[in-house]
BALUM-488119 format. One record per residue (C-alpha): chain; y, x negated, z; residue in three letters. Coordinates in steps of 0.02 Angstrom, whole numbers. Each point is the difference from the previous one (the first is absolute). Example, Ala and Ser with C-alpha at 12.3 -4.5 7.8 and 13.67 -1.06 7.14 Angstrom:
2
<node "A" <-225 -615 390> "ala"> <node "A" <172 -69 -33> "ser"> 
***
This chain:
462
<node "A" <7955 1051 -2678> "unk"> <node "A" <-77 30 -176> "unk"> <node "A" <89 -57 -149> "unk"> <node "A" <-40 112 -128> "unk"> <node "A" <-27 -63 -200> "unk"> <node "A" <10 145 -102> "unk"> <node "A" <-127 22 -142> "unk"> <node "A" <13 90 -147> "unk"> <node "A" <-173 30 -33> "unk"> <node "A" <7 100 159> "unk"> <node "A" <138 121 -20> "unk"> <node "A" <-60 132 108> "unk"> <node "A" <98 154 47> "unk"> <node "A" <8 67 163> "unk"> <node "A" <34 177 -12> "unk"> <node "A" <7 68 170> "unk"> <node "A" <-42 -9 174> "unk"> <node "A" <-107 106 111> "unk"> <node "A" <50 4 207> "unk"> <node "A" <-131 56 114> "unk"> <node "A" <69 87 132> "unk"> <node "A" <71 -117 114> "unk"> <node "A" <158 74 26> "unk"> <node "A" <75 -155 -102> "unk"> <node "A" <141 10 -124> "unk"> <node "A" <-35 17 -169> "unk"> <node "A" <2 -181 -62> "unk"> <node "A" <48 94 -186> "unk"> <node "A" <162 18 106> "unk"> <node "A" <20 -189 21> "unk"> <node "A" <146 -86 -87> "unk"> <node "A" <-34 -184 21> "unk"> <node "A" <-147 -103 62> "unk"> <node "A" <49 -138 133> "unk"> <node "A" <69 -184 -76> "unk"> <node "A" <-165 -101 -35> "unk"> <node "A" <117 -162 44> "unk"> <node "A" <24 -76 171> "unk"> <node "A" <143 -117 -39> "unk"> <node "A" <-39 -106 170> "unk"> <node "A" <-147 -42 -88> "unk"> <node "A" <77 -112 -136> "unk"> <node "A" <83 -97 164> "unk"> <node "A" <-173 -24 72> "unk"> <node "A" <-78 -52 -155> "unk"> <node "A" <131 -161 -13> "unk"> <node "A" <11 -51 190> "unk"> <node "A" <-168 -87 48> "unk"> <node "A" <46 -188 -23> "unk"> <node "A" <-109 -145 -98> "unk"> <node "A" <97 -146 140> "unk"> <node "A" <-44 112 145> "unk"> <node "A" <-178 23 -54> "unk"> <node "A" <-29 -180 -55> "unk"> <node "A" <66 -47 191> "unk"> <node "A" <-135 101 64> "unk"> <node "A" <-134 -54 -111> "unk"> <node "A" <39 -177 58> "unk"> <node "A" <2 42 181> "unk"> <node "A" <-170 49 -15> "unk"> <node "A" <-85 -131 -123> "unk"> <node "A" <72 -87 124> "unk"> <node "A" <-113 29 155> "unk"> <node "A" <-132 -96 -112> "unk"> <node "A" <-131 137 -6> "unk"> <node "A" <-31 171 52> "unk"> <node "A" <-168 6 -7> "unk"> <node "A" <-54 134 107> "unk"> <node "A" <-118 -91 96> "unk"> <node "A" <157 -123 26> "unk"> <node "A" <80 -80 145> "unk"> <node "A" <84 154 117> "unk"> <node "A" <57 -99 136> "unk"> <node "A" <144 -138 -102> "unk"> <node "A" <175 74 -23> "unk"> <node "A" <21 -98 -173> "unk"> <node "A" <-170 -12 -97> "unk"> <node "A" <-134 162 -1> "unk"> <node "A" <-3 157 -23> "unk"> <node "A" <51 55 176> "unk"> <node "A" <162 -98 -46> "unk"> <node "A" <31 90 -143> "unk"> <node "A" <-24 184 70> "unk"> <node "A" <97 -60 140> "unk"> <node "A" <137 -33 -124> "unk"> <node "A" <-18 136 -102> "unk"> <node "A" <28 120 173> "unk"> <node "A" <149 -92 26> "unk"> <node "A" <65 10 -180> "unk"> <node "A" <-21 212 13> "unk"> <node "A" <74 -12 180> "unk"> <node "A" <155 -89 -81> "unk"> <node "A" <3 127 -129> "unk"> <node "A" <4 158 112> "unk"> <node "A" <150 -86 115> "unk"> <node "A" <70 -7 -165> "unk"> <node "A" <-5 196 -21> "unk"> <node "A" <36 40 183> "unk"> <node "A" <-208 21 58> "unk"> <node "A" <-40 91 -164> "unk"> <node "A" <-181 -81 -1> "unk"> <node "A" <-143 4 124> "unk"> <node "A" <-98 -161 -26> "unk"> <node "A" <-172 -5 73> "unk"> <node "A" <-147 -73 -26> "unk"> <node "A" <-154 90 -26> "unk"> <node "A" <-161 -93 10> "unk"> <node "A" <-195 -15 47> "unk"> <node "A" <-160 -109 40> "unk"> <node "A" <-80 -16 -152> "unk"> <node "A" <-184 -92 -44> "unk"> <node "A" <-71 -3 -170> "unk"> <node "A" <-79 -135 -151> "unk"> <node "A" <160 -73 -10> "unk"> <node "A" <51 -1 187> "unk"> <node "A" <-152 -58 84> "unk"> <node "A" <78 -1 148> "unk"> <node "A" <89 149 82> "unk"> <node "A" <168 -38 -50> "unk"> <node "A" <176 99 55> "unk"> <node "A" <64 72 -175> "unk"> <node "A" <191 26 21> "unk"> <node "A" <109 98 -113> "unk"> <node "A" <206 -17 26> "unk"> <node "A" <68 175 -67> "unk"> <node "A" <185 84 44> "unk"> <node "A" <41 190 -15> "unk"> <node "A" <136 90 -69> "unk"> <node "A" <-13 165 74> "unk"> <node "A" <49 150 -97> "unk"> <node "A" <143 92 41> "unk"> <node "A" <-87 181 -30> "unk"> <node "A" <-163 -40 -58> "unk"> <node "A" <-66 -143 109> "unk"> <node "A" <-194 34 -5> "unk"> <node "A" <0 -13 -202> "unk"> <node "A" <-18 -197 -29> "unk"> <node "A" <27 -100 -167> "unk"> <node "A" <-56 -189 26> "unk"> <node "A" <21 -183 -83> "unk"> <node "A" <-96 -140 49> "unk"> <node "A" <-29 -164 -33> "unk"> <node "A" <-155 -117 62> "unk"> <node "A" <67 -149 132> "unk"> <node "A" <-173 -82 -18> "unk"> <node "A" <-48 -130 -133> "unk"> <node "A" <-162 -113 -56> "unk"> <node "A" <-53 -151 -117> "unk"> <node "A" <-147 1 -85> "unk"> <node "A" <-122 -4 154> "unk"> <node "A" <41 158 62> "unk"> <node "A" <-67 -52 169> "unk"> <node "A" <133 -169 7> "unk"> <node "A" <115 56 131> "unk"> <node "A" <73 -164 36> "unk"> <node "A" <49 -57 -197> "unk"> <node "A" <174 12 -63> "unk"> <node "A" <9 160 -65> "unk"> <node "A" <182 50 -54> "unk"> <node "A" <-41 192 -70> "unk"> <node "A" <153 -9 -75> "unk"> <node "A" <-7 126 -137> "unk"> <node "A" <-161 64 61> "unk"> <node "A" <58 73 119> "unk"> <node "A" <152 -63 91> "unk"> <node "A" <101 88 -141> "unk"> <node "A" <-53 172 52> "unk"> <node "A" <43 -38 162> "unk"> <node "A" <163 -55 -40> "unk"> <node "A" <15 164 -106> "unk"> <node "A" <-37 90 144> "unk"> <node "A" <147 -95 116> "unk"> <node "A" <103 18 -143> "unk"> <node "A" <-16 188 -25> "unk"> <node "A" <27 26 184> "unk"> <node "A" <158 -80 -6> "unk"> <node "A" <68 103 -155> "unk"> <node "A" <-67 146 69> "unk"> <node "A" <52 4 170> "unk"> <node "A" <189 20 -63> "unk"> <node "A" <-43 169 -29> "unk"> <node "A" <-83 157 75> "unk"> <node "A" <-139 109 -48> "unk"> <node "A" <-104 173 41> "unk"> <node "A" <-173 -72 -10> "unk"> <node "A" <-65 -178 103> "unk"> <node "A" <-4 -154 -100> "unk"> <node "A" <-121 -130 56> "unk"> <node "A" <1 -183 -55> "unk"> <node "A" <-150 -101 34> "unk"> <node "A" <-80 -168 25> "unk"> <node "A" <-167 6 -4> "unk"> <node "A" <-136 -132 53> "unk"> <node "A" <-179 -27 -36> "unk"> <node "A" <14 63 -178> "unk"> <node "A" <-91 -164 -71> "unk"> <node "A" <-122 23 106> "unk"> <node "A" <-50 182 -14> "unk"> <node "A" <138 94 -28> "unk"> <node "A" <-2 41 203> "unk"> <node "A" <181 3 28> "unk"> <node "A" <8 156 -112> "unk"> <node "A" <-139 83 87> "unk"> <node "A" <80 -27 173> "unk"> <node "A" <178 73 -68> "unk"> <node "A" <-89 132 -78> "unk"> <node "A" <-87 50 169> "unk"> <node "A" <144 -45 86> "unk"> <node "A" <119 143 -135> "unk"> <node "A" <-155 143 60> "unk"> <node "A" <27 -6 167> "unk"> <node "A" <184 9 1> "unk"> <node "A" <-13 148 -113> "unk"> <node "A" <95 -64 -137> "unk"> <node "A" <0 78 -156> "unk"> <node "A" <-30 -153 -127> "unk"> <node "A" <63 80 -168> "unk"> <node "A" <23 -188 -76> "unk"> <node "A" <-56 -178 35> "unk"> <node "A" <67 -147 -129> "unk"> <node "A" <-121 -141 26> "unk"> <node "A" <112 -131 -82> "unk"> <node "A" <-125 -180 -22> "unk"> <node "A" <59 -128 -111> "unk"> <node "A" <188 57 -57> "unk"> <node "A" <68 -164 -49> "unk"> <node "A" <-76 -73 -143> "unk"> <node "A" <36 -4 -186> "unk"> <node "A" <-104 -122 -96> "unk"> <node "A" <-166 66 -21> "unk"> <node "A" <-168 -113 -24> "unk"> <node "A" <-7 74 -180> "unk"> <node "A" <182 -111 -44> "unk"> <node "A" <93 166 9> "unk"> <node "A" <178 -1 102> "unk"> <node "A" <71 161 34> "unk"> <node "A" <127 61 128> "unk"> <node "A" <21 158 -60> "unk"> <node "A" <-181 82 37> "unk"> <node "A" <-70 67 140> "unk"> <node "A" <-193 85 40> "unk"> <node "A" <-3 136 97> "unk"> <node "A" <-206 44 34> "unk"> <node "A" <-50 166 88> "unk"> <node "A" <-197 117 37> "unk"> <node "A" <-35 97 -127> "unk"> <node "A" <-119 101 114> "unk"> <node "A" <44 19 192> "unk"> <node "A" <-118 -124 102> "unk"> <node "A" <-21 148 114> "unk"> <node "A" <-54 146 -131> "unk"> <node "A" <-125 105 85> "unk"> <node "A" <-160 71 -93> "unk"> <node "A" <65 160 -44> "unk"> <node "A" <173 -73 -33> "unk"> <node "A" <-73 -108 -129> "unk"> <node "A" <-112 164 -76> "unk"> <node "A" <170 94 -22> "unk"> <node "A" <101 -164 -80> "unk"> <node "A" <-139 -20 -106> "unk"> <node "A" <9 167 -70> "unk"> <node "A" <210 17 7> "unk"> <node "A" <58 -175 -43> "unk"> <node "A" <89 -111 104> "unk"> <node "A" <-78 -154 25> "unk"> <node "A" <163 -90 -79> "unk"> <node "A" <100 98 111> "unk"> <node "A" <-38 -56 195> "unk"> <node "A" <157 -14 108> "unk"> <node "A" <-7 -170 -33> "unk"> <node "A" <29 4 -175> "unk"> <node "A" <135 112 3> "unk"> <node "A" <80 -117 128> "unk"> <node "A" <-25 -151 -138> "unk"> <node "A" <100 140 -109> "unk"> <node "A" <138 28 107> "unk"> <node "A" <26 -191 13> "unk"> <node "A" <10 -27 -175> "unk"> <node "A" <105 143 -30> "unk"> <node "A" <131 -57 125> "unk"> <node "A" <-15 -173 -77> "unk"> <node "A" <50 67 -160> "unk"> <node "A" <135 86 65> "unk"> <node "A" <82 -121 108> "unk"> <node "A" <-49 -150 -44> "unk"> <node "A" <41 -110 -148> "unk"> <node "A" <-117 -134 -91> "unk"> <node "A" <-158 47 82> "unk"> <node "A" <-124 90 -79> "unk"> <node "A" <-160 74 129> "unk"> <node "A" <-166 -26 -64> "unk"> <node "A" <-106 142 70> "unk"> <node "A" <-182 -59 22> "unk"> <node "A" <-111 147 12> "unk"> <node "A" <-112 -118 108> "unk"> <node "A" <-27 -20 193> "unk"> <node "A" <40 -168 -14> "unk"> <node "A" <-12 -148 -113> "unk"> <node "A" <-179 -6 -89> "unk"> <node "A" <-158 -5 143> "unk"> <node "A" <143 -63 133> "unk"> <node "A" <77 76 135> "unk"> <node "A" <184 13 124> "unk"> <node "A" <81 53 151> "unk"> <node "A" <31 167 -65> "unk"> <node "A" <-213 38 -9> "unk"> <node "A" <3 43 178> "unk"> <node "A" <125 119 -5> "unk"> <node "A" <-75 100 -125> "unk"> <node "A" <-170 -16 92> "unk"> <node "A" <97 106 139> "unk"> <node "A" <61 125 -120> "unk"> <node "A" <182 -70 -39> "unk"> <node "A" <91 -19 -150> "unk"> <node "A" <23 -173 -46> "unk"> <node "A" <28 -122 -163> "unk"> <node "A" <2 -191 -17> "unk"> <node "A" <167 -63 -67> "unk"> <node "A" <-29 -157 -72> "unk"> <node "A" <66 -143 -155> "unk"> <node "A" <-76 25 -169> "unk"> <node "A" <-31 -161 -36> "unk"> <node "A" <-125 -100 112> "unk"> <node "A" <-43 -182 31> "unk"> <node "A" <-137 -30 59> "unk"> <node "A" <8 -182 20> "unk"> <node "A" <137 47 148> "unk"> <node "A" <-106 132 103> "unk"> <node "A" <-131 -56 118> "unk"> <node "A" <-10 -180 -46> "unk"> <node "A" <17 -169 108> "unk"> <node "A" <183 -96 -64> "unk"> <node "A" <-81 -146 -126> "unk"> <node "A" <28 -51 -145> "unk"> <node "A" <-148 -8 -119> "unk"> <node "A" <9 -78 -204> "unk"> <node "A" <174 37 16> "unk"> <node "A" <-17 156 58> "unk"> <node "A" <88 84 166> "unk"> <node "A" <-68 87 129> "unk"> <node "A" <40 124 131> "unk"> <node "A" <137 121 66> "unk"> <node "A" <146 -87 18> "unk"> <node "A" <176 43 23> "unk"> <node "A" <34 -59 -205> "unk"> <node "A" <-86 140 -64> "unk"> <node "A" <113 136 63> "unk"> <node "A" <141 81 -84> "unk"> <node "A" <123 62 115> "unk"> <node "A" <98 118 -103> "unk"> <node "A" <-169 82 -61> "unk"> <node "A" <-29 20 184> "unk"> <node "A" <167 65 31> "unk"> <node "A" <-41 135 -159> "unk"> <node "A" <-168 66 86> "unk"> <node "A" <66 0 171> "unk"> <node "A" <127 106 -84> "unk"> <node "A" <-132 116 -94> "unk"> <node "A" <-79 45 194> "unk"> <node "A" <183 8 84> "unk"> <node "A" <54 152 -114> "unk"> <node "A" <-208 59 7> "unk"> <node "A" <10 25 172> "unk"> <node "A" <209 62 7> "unk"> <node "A" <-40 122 -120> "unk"> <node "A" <-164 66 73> "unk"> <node "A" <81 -15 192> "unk"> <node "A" <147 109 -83> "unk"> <node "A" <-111 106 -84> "unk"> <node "A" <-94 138 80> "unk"> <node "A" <-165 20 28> "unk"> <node "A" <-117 33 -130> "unk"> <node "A" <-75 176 -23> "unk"> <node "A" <-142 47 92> "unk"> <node "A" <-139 127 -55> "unk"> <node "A" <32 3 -156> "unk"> <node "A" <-135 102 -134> "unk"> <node "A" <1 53 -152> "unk"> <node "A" <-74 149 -86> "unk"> <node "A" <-10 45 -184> "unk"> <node "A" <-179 0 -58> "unk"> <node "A" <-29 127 -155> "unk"> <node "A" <186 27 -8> "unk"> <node "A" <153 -29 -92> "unk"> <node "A" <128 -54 116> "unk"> <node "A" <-37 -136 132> "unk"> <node "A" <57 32 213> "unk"> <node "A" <39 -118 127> "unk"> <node "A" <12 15 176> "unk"> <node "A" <42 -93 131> "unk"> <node "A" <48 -14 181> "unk"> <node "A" <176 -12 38> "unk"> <node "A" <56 -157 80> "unk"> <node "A" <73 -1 185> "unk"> <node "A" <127 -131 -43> "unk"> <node "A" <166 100 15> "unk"> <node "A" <94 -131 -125> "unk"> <node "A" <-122 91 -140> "unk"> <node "A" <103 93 -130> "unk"> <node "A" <-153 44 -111> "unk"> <node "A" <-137 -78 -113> "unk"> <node "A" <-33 -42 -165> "unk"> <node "A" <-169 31 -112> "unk"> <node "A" <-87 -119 -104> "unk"> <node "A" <-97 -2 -141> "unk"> <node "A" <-74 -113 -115> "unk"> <node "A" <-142 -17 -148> "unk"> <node "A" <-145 -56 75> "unk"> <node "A" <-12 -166 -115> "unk"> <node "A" <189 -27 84> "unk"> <node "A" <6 -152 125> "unk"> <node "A" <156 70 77> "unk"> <node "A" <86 150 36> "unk"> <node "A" <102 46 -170> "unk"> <node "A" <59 177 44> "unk"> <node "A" <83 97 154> "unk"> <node "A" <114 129 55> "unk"> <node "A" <81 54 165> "unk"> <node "A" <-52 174 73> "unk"> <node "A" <95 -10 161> "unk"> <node "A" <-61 72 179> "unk"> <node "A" <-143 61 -49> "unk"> <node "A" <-187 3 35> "unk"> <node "A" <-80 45 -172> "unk"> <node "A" <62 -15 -174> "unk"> <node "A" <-89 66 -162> "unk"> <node "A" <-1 -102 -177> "unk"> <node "A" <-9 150 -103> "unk"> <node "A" <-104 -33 -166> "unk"> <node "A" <-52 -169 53> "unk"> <node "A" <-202 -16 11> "unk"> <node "A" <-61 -84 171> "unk"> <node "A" <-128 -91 -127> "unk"> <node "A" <108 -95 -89> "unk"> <node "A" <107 -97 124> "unk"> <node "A" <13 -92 180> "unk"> <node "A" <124 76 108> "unk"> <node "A" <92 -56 154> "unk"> <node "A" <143 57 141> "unk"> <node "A" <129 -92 85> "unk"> <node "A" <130 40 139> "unk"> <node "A" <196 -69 -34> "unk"> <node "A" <126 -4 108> "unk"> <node "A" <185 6 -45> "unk"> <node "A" <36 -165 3> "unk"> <node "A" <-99 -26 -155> "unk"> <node "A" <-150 -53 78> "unk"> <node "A" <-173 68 -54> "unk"> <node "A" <-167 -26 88> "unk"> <node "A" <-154 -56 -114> "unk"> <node "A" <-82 107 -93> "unk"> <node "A" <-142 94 88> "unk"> <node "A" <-153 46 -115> "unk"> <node "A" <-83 170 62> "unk"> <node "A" <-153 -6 98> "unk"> <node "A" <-67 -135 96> "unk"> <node "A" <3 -125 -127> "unk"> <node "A" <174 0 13> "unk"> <node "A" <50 30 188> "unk"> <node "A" <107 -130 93> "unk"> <node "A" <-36 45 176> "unk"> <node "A" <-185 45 37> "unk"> 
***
């Protein structure tokens, strides 16, 4: 769903259309584009609650620490407790909806500079399955595990509260708004391990996703969602950083030859995904404002979402604008009269409640959504008008699709219009030179997939 904000400095005409011949309609002949509103959404977007999230962030501070390398065996302290828990807490949740989730874990062997011993890696994840589209997958996850400054201290109390137990929580959360409903595509929510560590609980999920076949068209890596009062003195509740690849991880020689020459290297899937997020916020959401950072990740650091886009996947890092760092990695003291370390008192529930909410009508809206466009090219060198084409999507709840354009200085789509069930649509007297263009396929429930740029660059599913 793309909110558009008209500019005046753009008023472009669209004279006409021109059909190849696909024995489509005329889409001159349409009379009204599909609603760009999903009305459930505004209920999603006001259901996820701050006392049910702050019970679960408490449940898992207290197990005393997560650390990966952690205690397995205890049923109250460790972090075999708390996946334990967490598996029962999505098992609860899909008696709730009558068996609507599959909850499994998914996990390997792992050996590295952080785990100098091999070392089970666990990850606690429960599936929604589609109704009509059950290979295509859209994901939130939260890390279980948690650390104090010695990242090798597995036995130190280590409560991980905002970092991360309150993307787990968003995770549990979400699965419990979400499960009151039903959708085409598979929702997955996730609780991965080993993420302090190495990031290995991303890897194995995103090894796990390739050999089931799924089609991962969206992971939300959500890591530290719960805090407002940033080291800099700044409190906000009302802000939220969404970061995203500029340039797939996975860009091939030759891919990378043609970007370089055709633009695109602020249009991966992944950035379009950060777009689609924001543009839903806007739309749904009231007094939060998405801060797209056209960065992997905060400055020379790194998440859970890295792996996924190491194995091709779309995937962003949802995270609180405002950091302290004085509460992330740090044993609980109390230095000149300064505190330390990630306790329960620096998390704001109803901020949690407000980016669980941002993912819950992400992933509703994407799930409801069909898939995005596949194939899609454009053509237009030494010419007036500008052509896209595309590959029609299976999805049988797709009405039609909608083209994009934008000035290349733009951060975000500004323009669009629906062209209905076609595969190619001309801009007449617009010059391919001057602007970034995109396609999208809506459904009629008001739904619209992100934006796909053309080429490679752009492509959601490799």
């Amino acid at each position: 769903m793309i909110l558009l904000r008209p500019k005046l400095s753009l008023a472009l005409t669209l004279a006409s259309l021109f059909l190849a011949s696909t024995g489509q309609a005329n889409p001159a002949l349409i009379s009204a584009a599909p609603s760009q509103e999903d009305m459930r959404l505004y209920d999603i977007a006001t259901a996820p609650q701050a006392k049910r999230l702050e019970d679960d962030v408490r449940k898992l501070v207290n197990f005393g620490t997560r650390h990966t390398l952690s205690d397995t065996a205890s049923t109250t302290k460790g972090i075999g407790a708390a996946r334990r828990w967490i598996e029962a807490e999505f098992n609860r949740i899909s008696t709730a909806c009558g068996g609507c989730l599959e909850v499994i874990t998914v996990s390997d062997t792992v050996q590295g500079k952080r785990i100098a011993n091999p070392t089970e890696v666990v990850n606690v994840i429960a599936i929604q399955r589609g109704k009509t589209d059950p290979k295509r997958v859209v994901m939130m996850s939260g890390d279980i595990d948690s650390r104090v400054t010695d990242v090798l201290d597995a036995t130190s109390i280590s409560p991980g509260a905002n970092d991360n137990a309150s993307g787990v929580a968003g995770a549990i959360e979400a699965a419990r708004v979400l499960s009151k409903y039903q959708f085409n595509g598979t929702i997955v929510y996730a609780a991965l391990s080993g993420e302090e560590q190495g990031l290995y609980g991303g890897d194995i999920l995103a090894n796990y996703a390739k050999s089931q076949g799924w089609k991962v068209q969206a992971v939300l890596n959500n890591d530290m969602i719960g805090n407002i009062s940033g080291i800099n003195g700044v409190v906000n509740n009302s802000t939220v950083r969404v970061f995203s690849e500029g340039v797939r991880f996975v860009e091939t020689v030759e891919e990378a030859k043609e970007r370089y020459f055709s633009g695109g290297e602020n249009d991966s899937a992944s950035r379009n995904l950060a777009r689609n997020i924001k543009a839903l916020v806007d739309q749904y959401m009231t007094n939060l404002d998405v801060m797209l950072v056209y960065r992997l990740d905060r400055f020379g650091r790194g998440g859970h979402h890295l792996p996924f886009n190491k194995a091709g996947f779309p995937a962003v890092r949802v995270m609180e604008t405002n950091e302290h760092y004085d509460r992330q990695h740090q044993d609980i003291r109390t230095e000149n009269g300064v505190d330390y370390g990630d306790v329960i008192e620096g998390v704001d529930f109803d901020f949690n409640a407000k980016l669980t909410a941002l993912n819950a009508i992400s992933l509703a809206s994407m799930a409801w959504a069909p898939a995005p466009p596949s194939n899609v090219t454009i053509k237009g060198q030494v010419l007036p008008s500008t052509t896209l084409n595309w590959a029609k999507t299976a999805d049988k709840d797709v009405v039609g699709y909608r083209v994009y354009w934008r000035l290349t200085t733009e951060p975000e789509w500004t323009h669009s219009r629906y062209v209905g069930n076609v595969n190619e649509f001309m801009l007449k007297n617009m010059v391919i030179d001057n602007y970034l263009f995109g396609v999208a396929s809506v459904a009629a429930n008001g739904n619209t997939s992100p934006v796909v740029f053309p080429g490679a660059a752009g492509a959601f599913f490799n």
